[in-house]
matplotlib code that plots the C-alpha trace (Angstrom):
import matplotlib.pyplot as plt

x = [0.0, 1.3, 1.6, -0.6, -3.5, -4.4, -3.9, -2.2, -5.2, -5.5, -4.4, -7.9, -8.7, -8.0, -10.1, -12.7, -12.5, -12.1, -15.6, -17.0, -16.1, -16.9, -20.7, -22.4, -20.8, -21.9, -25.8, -25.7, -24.4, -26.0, -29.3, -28.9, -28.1, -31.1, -33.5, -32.1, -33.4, -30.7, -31.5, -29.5, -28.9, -28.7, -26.3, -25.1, -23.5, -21.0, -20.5, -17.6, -16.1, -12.9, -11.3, -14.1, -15.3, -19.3, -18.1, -18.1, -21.0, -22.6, -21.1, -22.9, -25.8, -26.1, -24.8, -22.6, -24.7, -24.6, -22.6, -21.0, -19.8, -17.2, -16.4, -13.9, -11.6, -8.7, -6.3, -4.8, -8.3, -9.1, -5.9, -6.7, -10.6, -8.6, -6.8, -10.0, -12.3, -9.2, -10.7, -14.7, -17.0, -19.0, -16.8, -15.3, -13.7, -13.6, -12.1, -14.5, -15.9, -19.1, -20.3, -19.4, -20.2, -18.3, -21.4, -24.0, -27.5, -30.3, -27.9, -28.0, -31.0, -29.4, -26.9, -25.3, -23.8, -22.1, -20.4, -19.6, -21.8, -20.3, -17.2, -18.1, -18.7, -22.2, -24.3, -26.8, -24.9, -24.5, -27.8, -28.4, -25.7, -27.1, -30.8, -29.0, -27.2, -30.2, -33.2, -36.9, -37.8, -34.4, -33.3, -30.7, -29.4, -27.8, -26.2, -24.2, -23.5, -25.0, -22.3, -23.7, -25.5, -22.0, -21.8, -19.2, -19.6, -17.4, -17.6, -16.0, -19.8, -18.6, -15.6, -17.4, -19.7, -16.5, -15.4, -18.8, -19.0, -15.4, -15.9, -18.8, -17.8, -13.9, -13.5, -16.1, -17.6, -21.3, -21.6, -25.2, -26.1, -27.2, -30.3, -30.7, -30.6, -34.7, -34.9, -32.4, -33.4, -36.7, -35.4, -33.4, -36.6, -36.4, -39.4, -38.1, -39.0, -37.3, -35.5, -33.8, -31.6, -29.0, -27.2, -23.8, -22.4, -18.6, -17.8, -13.9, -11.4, -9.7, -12.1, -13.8, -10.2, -9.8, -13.5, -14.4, -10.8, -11.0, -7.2, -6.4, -9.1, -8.7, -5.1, -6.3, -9.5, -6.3, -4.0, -6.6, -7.4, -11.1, -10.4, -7.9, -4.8, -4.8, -8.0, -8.5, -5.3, -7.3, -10.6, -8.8, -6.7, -10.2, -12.0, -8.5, -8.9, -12.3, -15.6, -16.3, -19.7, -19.4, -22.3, -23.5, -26.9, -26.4, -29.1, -29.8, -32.4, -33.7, -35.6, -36.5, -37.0]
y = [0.0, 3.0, 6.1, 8.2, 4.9, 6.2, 8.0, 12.0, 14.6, 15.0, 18.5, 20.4, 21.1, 17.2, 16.1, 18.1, 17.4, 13.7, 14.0, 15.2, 12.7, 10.0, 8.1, 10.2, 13.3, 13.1, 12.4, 15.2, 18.0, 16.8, 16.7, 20.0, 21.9, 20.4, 21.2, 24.8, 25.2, 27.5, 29.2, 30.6, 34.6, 34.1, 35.2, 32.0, 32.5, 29.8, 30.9, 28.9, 27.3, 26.2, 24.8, 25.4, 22.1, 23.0, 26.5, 24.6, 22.9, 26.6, 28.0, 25.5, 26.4, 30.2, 29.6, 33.0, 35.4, 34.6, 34.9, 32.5, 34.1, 31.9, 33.6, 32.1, 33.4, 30.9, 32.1, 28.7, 27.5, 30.4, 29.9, 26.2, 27.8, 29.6, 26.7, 24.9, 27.2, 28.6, 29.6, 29.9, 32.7, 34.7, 33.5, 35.7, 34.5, 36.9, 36.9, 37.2, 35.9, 33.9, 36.5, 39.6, 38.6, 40.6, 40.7, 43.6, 43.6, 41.9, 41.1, 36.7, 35.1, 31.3, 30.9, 27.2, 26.5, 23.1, 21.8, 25.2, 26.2, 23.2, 25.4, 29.3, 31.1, 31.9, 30.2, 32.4, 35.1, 33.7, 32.9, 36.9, 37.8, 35.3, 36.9, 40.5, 39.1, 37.4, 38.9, 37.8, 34.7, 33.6, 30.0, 28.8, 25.5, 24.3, 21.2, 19.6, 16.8, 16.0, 14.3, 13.9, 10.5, 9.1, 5.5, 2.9, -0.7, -2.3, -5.1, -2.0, -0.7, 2.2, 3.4, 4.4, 6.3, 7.8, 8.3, 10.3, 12.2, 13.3, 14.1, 16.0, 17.8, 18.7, 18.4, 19.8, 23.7, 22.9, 19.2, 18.9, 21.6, 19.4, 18.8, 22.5, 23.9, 24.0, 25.7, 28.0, 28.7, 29.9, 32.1, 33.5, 34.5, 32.0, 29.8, 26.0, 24.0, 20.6, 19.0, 15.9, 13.0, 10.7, 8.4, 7.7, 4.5, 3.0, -0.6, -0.2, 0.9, 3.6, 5.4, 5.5, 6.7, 9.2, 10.6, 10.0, 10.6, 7.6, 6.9, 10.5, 11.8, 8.3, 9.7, 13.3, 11.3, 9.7, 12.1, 14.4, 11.8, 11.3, 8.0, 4.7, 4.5, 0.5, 0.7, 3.1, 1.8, -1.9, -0.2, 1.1, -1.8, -3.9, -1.8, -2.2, -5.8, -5.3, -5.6, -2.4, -0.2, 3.3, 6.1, 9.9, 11.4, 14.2, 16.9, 19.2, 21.9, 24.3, 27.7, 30.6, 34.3]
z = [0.0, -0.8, 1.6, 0.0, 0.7, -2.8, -5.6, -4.5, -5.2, -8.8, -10.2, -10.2, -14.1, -15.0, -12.2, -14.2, -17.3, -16.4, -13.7, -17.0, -19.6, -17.7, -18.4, -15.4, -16.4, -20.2, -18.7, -16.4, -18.3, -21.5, -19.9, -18.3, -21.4, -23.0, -20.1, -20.1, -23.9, -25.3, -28.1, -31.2, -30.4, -26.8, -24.3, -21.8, -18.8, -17.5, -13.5, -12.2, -15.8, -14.8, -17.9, -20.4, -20.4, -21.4, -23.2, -27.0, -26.1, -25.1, -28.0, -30.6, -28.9, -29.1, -32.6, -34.4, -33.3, -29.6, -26.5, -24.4, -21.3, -19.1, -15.4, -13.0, -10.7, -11.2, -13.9, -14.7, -15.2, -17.2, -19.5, -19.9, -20.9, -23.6, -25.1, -25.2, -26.8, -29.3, -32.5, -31.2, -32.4, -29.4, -26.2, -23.4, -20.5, -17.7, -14.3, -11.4, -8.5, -8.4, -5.0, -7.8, -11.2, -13.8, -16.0, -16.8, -14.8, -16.6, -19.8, -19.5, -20.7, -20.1, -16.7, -15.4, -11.9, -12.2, -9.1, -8.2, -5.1, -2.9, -2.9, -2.5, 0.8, 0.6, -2.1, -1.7, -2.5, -5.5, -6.4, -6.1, -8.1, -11.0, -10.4, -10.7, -14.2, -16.0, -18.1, -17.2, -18.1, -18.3, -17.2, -14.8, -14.1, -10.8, -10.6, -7.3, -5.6, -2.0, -0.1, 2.8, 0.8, 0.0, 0.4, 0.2, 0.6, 3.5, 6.2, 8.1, 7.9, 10.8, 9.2, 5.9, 8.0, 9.5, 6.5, 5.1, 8.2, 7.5, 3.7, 5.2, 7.7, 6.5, 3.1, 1.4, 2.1, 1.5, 1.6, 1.7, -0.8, -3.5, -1.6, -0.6, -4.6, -4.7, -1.4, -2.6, -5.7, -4.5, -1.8, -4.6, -6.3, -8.9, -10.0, -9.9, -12.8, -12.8, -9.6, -10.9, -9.1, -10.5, -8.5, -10.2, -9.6, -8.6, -9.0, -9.9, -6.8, -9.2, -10.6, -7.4, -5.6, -8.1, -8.0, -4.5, -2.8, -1.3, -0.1, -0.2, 2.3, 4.0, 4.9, 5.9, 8.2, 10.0, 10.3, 12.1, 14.2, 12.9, 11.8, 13.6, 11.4, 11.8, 10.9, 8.6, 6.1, 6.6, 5.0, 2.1, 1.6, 1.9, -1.3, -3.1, -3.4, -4.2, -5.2, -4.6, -4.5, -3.8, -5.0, -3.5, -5.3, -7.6, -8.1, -11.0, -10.8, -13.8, -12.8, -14.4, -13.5]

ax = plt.figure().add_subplot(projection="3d")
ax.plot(x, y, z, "-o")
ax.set_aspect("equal")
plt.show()
């Protein structure tokens, strides 16, 4: 076993374009885009973008004579944004916080979150700032994982609640706001439309270490004493040898103005 338990935490932009070609990715976002029912001329607004994985896809959409807007706050994500959408008609990539949106009141008449809200201070904050950036009768999609419904599969039944509880409460900002997005939405002002719920599902120990930071957060559980090291490096040794089962519910929302 090594002494990471694991594979090291993955550098940030492949972890998402990987998250995103991988079968539950593809669903997701593909059935987002469709439920958000861009239109040619339009103006889509990518908060959080990362490395432009959905800006082609947004592009295509809104066609020559629209505007694909990407905003993010990381400028190695936003360079890799560049490489990718090299050569598109109609995309800007601007520099800005999802609490201060770089983008003109009432000027977006199609906006996406995706996995972005798990990670900001105040989501919603956010949600304001998107309701301040989009037309009426515009559309927004949301889309985040709730990780408080993380399961793994383990004779060790205890320690992958200890190791939920961890993910939880340590490693991830807003764990559990996957399940909050309709609540939020509507305190934003926002009329919710579709609330939808995919459970993705892990039976190979790789994929599910690189995804689900298995080993790695297995090693930070220990080392802060959340978790027995004995025990803890005998779970993760356990799902190596497999079969394994992990899976965590997803949740995408669509609202309008």
């Amino acid at each position: 076993m090594s002494s990471t338990l694991g594979v090291p935490r993955p550098d940030p932009a492949s972890y998402m374009l990987r998250g995103a070609a991988s079968e539950a990715g593809r669903t997701y976002k593909q059935e987002l885009l469709d439920l958000l029912d861009i239109r040619a001329g339009q103006v889509a607004l990518d908060v959080g973008c990362g490395p432009g994985t959905d800006l082609p896809a947004l592009a295509e959409r809104v066609g020559d004579a629209g505007i694909v807007i990407g905003v993010d706050r990381d400028r190695a994500m936003l360079e890799r944004a560049r490489e990718r959408t090299d050569g598109l008609r109609g995309v800007e990539l601007r520099e800005g916080d999802a609490h201060d949106l770089p983008v003109d009141p009432g000027s977006v008449d199609r906006a996406k979150v995706d996995r972005v809200l798990m990670h900001v201070a105040e989501p919603a904050d956010v949600l304001a700032q998107l309701r301040r950036a989009t037309r009426p009768e515009a559309r927004i999609g949301l889309a985040e994982p709730d990780w408080d419904t993380l399961i793994v599969d383990s004779e060790d039944l205890e320690t992958s609640r200890a190791f939920t509880r961890f993910t939880t409460e340590e490693v991830v900002r807003n764990a559990t706001v996957g399940r909050s997005l309709p609540r939020l939405a509507q305190q934003a002002g926002f009329r919710v439309e579709t609330v939808r719920a995919m459970a993705p599902v892990y039976r190979d120990f790789h994929e599910a270490d690189h995804t689900l930071g298995l080993g790695r957060n297995m090693q930070r559980a220990i080392s802060g004493g959340h978790v027995d090291r004995d025990r803890g490096r005998r779970w993760i040794a356990g799902l190596s040898e497999g079969p394994v089962y992990a899976s965590f519910t997803f949740i995408s929302v669509i609202c309008s103005r």
